[in-house]
Residue, then its C-alpha position, 0 to 999 in steps of 0.5 A: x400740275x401732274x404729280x410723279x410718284x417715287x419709283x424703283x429708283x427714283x426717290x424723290x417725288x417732284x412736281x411737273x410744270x407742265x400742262x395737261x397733255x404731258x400724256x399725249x406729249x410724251x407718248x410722241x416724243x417717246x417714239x425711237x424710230x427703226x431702234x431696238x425695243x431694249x433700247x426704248x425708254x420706258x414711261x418710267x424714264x419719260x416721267x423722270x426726264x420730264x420730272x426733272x425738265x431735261x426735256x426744256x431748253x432756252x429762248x436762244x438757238x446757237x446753231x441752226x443744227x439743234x432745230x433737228x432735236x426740237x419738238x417745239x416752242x412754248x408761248x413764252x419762247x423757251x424751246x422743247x427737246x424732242x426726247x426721243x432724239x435725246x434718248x436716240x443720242x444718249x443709246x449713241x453716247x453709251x454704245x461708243x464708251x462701252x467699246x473703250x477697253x479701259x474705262x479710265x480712258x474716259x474722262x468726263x469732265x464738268x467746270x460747271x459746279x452743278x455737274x461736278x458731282x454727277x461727273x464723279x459719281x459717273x466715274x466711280x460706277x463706271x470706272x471713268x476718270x473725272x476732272x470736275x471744277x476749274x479745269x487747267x489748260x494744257x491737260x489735254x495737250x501739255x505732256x509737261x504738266x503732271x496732270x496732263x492725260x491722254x483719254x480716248x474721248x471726252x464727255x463734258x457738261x456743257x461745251x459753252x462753260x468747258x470750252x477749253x477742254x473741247x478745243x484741246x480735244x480738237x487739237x489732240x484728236x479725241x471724240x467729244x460726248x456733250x451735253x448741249x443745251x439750245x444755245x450751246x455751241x457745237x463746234x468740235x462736238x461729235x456726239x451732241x444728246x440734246x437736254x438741259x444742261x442748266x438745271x442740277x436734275x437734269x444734269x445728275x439724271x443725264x450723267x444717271x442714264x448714261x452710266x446705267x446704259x454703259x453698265x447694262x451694255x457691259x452686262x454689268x447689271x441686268x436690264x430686267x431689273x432696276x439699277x439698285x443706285x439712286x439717281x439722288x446721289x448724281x445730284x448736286x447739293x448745296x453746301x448748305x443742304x449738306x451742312x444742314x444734313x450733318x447737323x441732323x445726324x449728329x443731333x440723332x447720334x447724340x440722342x441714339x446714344x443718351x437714349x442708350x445711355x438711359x436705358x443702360x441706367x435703368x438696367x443697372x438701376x434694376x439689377x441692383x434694386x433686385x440684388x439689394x431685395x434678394x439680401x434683404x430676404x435673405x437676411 
Protein backbone atom coordinates (compact mmCIF):
# COMPACT_ATOMS: atom_id res chain seq x y z
CA UNK A 1 0.00 0.00 0.00
CA UNK A 2 1.12 3.55 -0.95
CA UNK A 3 2.31 5.68 2.09
CA UNK A 4 1.45 9.64 2.49
CA UNK A 5 3.96 11.50 4.46
CA UNK A 6 2.41 14.36 7.02
CA UNK A 7 2.26 17.54 5.23
CA UNK A 8 1.77 21.47 6.01
CA UNK A 9 -1.27 20.70 7.55
CA UNK A 10 -1.91 17.26 7.79
CA UNK A 11 -0.38 15.79 10.80
CA UNK A 12 -0.96 12.43 10.64
CA UNK A 13 0.44 9.86 8.27
CA UNK A 14 -2.05 7.31 7.16
CA UNK A 15 -1.95 4.36 5.18
CA UNK A 16 -3.80 4.04 1.66
CA UNK A 17 -5.85 0.66 0.89
CA UNK A 18 -5.71 1.46 -2.52
CA UNK A 19 -3.55 -0.24 -5.52
CA UNK A 20 -0.64 0.73 -7.37
CA UNK A 21 -2.33 3.17 -9.80
CA UNK A 22 -3.77 5.52 -7.05
CA UNK A 23 -1.08 7.99 -9.61
CA UNK A 24 -2.55 7.41 -12.50
CA UNK A 25 -6.24 7.49 -10.64
CA UNK A 26 -5.67 10.55 -9.25
CA UNK A 27 -4.45 12.45 -11.78
CA UNK A 28 -7.94 11.48 -13.87
CA UNK A 29 -10.25 12.16 -11.20
CA UNK A 30 -8.13 15.39 -10.15
CA UNK A 31 -8.98 17.05 -13.53
CA UNK A 32 -11.96 20.18 -13.12
CA UNK A 33 -12.90 20.85 -16.38
CA UNK A 34 -13.62 24.69 -17.59
CA UNK A 35 -12.78 25.59 -13.59
CA UNK A 36 -10.44 28.22 -12.34
CA UNK A 37 -6.67 27.18 -11.83
CA UNK A 38 -7.33 28.97 -7.85
CA UNK A 39 -10.00 26.53 -7.62
CA UNK A 40 -7.91 23.31 -8.82
CA UNK A 41 -7.20 20.99 -5.99
CA UNK A 42 -3.62 20.40 -5.67
CA UNK A 43 -1.65 16.76 -5.06
CA UNK A 44 -1.73 17.56 -1.59
CA UNK A 45 -5.51 17.71 -1.29
CA UNK A 46 -5.98 14.34 -3.78
CA UNK A 47 -3.66 12.45 -1.42
CA UNK A 48 -5.69 13.49 1.71
CA UNK A 49 -9.21 12.84 0.41
CA UNK A 50 -7.63 9.45 -0.68
CA UNK A 51 -5.77 9.06 2.66
CA UNK A 52 -8.68 9.58 4.54
CA UNK A 53 -11.15 7.51 1.65
CA UNK A 54 -13.50 10.24 0.92
CA UNK A 55 -13.27 9.17 -2.30
CA UNK A 56 -15.18 5.34 -1.66
CA UNK A 57 -18.76 4.84 -1.57
CA UNK A 58 -21.04 2.00 -0.59
CA UNK A 59 -22.37 -1.13 -2.63
CA UNK A 60 -26.00 0.49 -2.62
CA UNK A 61 -27.12 3.29 -5.13
CA UNK A 62 -30.30 5.21 -3.86
CA UNK A 63 -30.61 7.41 -6.72
CA UNK A 64 -30.19 6.82 -10.15
CA UNK A 65 -28.66 10.95 -9.86
CA UNK A 66 -25.23 9.72 -8.12
CA UNK A 67 -24.18 7.86 -11.43
CA UNK A 68 -22.87 11.36 -12.66
CA UNK A 69 -20.51 11.48 -9.71
CA UNK A 70 -19.14 7.85 -9.90
CA UNK A 71 -16.04 6.99 -11.52
CA UNK A 72 -16.25 3.60 -11.17
CA UNK A 73 -16.80 0.20 -9.41
CA UNK A 74 -14.25 -1.86 -7.70
CA UNK A 75 -14.45 -5.78 -7.92
CA UNK A 76 -15.87 -6.30 -4.44
CA UNK A 77 -18.94 -3.56 -5.69
CA UNK A 78 -18.22 -0.79 -3.53
CA UNK A 79 -18.36 2.41 -5.96
CA UNK A 80 -15.70 5.00 -6.61
CA UNK A 81 -16.66 9.08 -6.32
CA UNK A 82 -15.13 10.93 -8.94
CA UNK A 83 -13.29 13.53 -7.07
CA UNK A 84 -12.95 15.91 -9.42
CA UNK A 85 -17.00 16.23 -8.99
CA UNK A 86 -16.56 16.00 -5.48
CA UNK A 87 -14.02 18.88 -5.59
CA UNK A 88 -16.46 20.76 -8.24
CA UNK A 89 -19.35 20.42 -5.45
CA UNK A 90 -17.29 21.47 -2.81
CA UNK A 91 -15.75 24.83 -4.94
CA UNK A 92 -19.88 25.13 -5.36
CA UNK A 93 -20.86 24.76 -1.54
CA UNK A 94 -18.41 27.43 -0.54
CA UNK A 95 -19.19 30.03 -3.10
CA UNK A 96 -23.16 30.12 -1.85
CA UNK A 97 -22.05 30.19 2.04
CA UNK A 98 -19.40 32.89 1.20
CA UNK A 99 -22.37 35.34 0.13
CA UNK A 100 -24.75 34.79 3.39
CA UNK A 101 -23.64 38.36 4.85
CA UNK A 102 -23.88 36.84 8.65
CA UNK A 103 -22.34 33.48 9.18
CA UNK A 104 -24.52 32.81 11.93
CA UNK A 105 -27.44 32.26 9.31
CA UNK A 106 -25.27 29.12 8.53
CA UNK A 107 -26.15 26.10 10.28
CA UNK A 108 -24.42 22.96 9.86
CA UNK A 109 -26.12 20.45 11.31
CA UNK A 110 -24.83 16.47 12.21
CA UNK A 111 -26.97 13.96 14.35
CA UNK A 112 -24.35 11.78 13.33
CA UNK A 113 -21.66 11.50 16.46
CA UNK A 114 -18.78 11.29 14.17
CA UNK A 115 -19.51 14.71 12.25
CA UNK A 116 -20.75 16.39 15.68
CA UNK A 117 -17.22 17.66 16.15
CA UNK A 118 -16.51 18.49 12.54
CA UNK A 119 -19.78 20.52 12.50
CA UNK A 120 -18.53 22.62 15.66
CA UNK A 121 -15.16 23.24 14.82
CA UNK A 122 -16.99 24.33 11.30
CA UNK A 123 -18.77 26.88 13.17
CA UNK A 124 -16.19 28.08 15.40
CA UNK A 125 -13.80 29.02 12.26
CA UNK A 126 -16.39 30.00 10.27
CA UNK A 127 -18.71 31.79 12.44
CA UNK A 128 -21.52 29.15 11.31
CA UNK A 129 -23.93 28.15 14.05
CA UNK A 130 -24.09 24.42 14.79
CA UNK A 131 -26.54 21.88 16.03
CA UNK A 132 -24.67 18.56 16.32
CA UNK A 133 -26.42 15.46 18.48
CA UNK A 134 -30.17 14.65 18.46
CA UNK A 135 -31.81 17.05 16.62
CA UNK A 136 -35.35 18.58 18.07
CA UNK A 137 -38.22 18.53 15.50
CA UNK A 138 -39.62 21.78 15.09
CA UNK A 139 -36.57 23.85 14.86
CA UNK A 140 -36.71 24.83 11.59
CA UNK A 141 -40.42 25.22 11.59
CA UNK A 142 -41.99 25.95 15.31
CA UNK A 143 -41.60 29.57 16.10
CA UNK A 144 -43.00 28.28 19.79
CA UNK A 145 -39.80 26.32 20.65
CA UNK A 146 -36.90 28.38 22.38
CA UNK A 147 -34.65 26.83 19.84
CA UNK A 148 -36.22 27.44 16.93
CA UNK A 149 -33.79 29.25 14.22
CA UNK A 150 -34.22 30.85 11.25
CA UNK A 151 -30.66 30.17 8.89
CA UNK A 152 -30.42 31.03 5.46
CA UNK A 153 -29.15 27.45 4.28
CA UNK A 154 -28.40 24.52 5.91
CA UNK A 155 -25.38 22.14 5.71
CA UNK A 156 -26.03 18.52 7.11
CA UNK A 157 -23.82 15.26 7.39
CA UNK A 158 -25.62 12.77 6.04
CA UNK A 159 -29.17 13.67 4.61
CA UNK A 160 -30.32 9.87 5.63
CA UNK A 161 -29.51 10.06 9.63
CA UNK A 162 -30.66 14.12 9.39
CA UNK A 163 -33.70 13.50 7.46
CA UNK A 164 -35.92 15.91 9.61
CA UNK A 165 -34.09 18.70 9.36
CA UNK A 166 -33.93 18.25 5.69
CA UNK A 167 -37.57 18.08 5.21
CA UNK A 168 -38.25 21.02 7.40
CA UNK A 169 -36.15 22.90 5.28
CA UNK A 170 -38.24 22.15 2.52
CA UNK A 171 -41.13 23.34 4.32
CA UNK A 172 -39.37 26.62 5.37
CA UNK A 173 -37.77 27.31 1.98
CA UNK A 174 -33.97 26.94 2.70
CA UNK A 175 -31.14 25.69 0.63
CA UNK A 176 -29.80 22.42 1.73
CA UNK A 177 -25.53 21.68 1.36
CA UNK A 178 -25.36 17.76 2.03
CA UNK A 179 -23.00 15.48 2.04
CA UNK A 180 -24.18 12.44 0.22
CA UNK A 181 -22.75 9.34 0.09
CA UNK A 182 -24.01 6.44 -2.90
CA UNK A 183 -27.07 5.55 -1.03
CA UNK A 184 -28.23 8.79 0.48
CA UNK A 185 -31.29 10.19 -0.53
CA UNK A 186 -31.19 13.37 -2.40
CA UNK A 187 -34.50 14.37 -2.23
CA UNK A 188 -34.65 18.18 -0.87
CA UNK A 189 -31.16 18.58 -1.46
CA UNK A 190 -30.01 21.56 -3.70
CA UNK A 191 -26.17 21.05 -3.44
CA UNK A 192 -25.02 17.20 -3.11
CA UNK A 193 -20.64 17.29 -2.81
CA UNK A 194 -20.35 13.56 -3.31
CA UNK A 195 -17.83 11.41 -0.84
CA UNK A 196 -18.12 9.29 2.53
CA UNK A 197 -20.10 10.33 4.85
CA UNK A 198 -19.50 6.95 6.91
CA UNK A 199 -16.02 7.41 7.96
CA UNK A 200 -15.00 9.90 10.93
CA UNK A 201 -11.71 11.13 8.31
CA UNK A 202 -13.63 11.82 5.48
CA UNK A 203 -16.07 13.71 7.46
CA UNK A 204 -13.82 15.83 9.53
CA UNK A 205 -11.49 16.44 6.37
CA UNK A 206 -14.87 17.40 3.97
CA UNK A 207 -16.20 19.91 6.90
CA UNK A 208 -11.76 20.85 6.93
CA UNK A 209 -11.90 21.90 3.11
CA UNK A 210 -14.93 23.32 3.22
CA UNK A 211 -14.33 25.81 5.93
CA UNK A 212 -10.69 26.69 4.61
CA UNK A 213 -12.42 27.45 0.95
CA UNK A 214 -14.97 29.81 2.86
CA UNK A 215 -12.21 31.78 4.79
CA UNK A 216 -9.72 32.02 1.64
CA UNK A 217 -12.92 33.08 -0.34
CA UNK A 218 -13.67 36.08 2.47
CA UNK A 219 -9.86 36.75 1.86
CA UNK A 220 -9.73 35.76 5.68
CA UNK A 221 -6.35 33.73 5.15
CA UNK A 222 -4.19 33.84 1.71
CA UNK A 223 -4.44 30.92 -0.44
CA UNK A 224 -0.58 31.22 -1.12
CA UNK A 225 -0.25 29.57 1.97
CA UNK A 226 -1.25 26.84 4.27
CA UNK A 227 -4.17 27.05 6.73
CA UNK A 228 -2.15 27.01 9.86
CA UNK A 229 -5.39 24.96 11.50
CA UNK A 230 -5.04 21.27 11.49
CA UNK A 231 -7.34 18.90 10.08
CA UNK A 232 -6.80 16.68 13.39
CA UNK A 233 -9.02 19.00 15.17
CA UNK A 234 -12.25 18.27 12.81
CA UNK A 235 -11.89 14.68 13.63
CA UNK A 236 -13.95 12.91 15.79
CA UNK A 237 -12.49 10.90 18.77
CA UNK A 238 -13.40 8.50 20.92
CA UNK A 239 -14.16 8.77 24.31
CA UNK A 240 -11.63 6.55 25.22
CA UNK A 241 -8.91 8.06 23.21
CA UNK A 242 -9.71 11.48 24.98
CA UNK A 243 -9.83 9.81 28.36
CA UNK A 244 -6.56 8.07 27.31
CA UNK A 245 -5.13 11.29 26.41
CA UNK A 246 -6.01 13.10 29.62
CA UNK A 247 -4.62 10.54 31.87
CA UNK A 248 -1.25 11.02 29.89
CA UNK A 249 -0.81 14.82 30.38
CA UNK A 250 -1.74 14.35 33.80
CA UNK A 251 1.02 11.69 34.48
CA UNK A 252 3.44 14.65 32.53
CA UNK A 253 2.11 17.55 34.69
CA UNK A 254 2.64 15.26 37.77
CA UNK A 255 6.38 14.53 36.62
CA UNK A 256 7.01 18.24 35.35
CA UNK A 257 6.22 19.26 38.68
CA UNK A 258 8.26 16.27 40.99
CA UNK A 259 11.04 17.06 38.47
CA UNK A 260 10.72 20.85 39.34
CA UNK A 261 10.25 20.00 42.87
CA UNK A 262 13.75 17.86 42.67
CA UNK A 263 15.77 20.30 41.33
CA UNK A 264 14.34 22.81 43.45
CA UNK A 265 15.77 20.41 46.71
CA UNK A 266 18.93 20.22 44.92
CA UNK A 267 19.18 24.18 44.66
CA UNK A 268 18.61 24.60 48.23
CA UNK A 269 20.45 21.81 49.18
CA UNK A 270 23.44 23.77 47.57
CA UNK A 271 22.95 26.82 48.78
CA UNK A 272 22.89 25.91 52.19
CA UNK A 273 25.72 23.30 51.89
CA UNK A 274 27.77 26.56 50.61
CA UNK A 275 26.47 28.91 53.15
CA UNK A 276 27.26 26.19 55.90
CA UNK A 277 31.27 25.85 54.55
CA UNK A 278 31.70 29.95 54.11
CA UNK A 279 31.03 30.08 58.46
CA UNK A 280 33.28 27.23 58.61
CA UNK A 281 36.16 29.13 56.95
CA UNK A 282 35.25 31.86 58.69
CA UNK A 283 35.23 30.48 62.03
Amino acid sequence: SARVSSGPWLSLSWNLPVSSSVPLLATKMSHVPNGSSALTMTEHDVQSLLACEAHLGTKQLADPRHKKYIYSRRTDGVFVFNLARTWEKLMLAARVLVTIENPADICAISSRPYGQRAVFKFGQYTGAHSLAGRYTPGTLTNQMQDKYIEPRVIVVTDPRVDHQPVRESAYSNIPVIAFVNTDSPLRYVDIAIPCNNKSKTAIGLMYYLLAREVLRLRNAIPRQLPWEIKVDLFFYREPEEVEKAEKVEDTFDAKQAEYEANLENVATGAAEQTWTTGEESWG
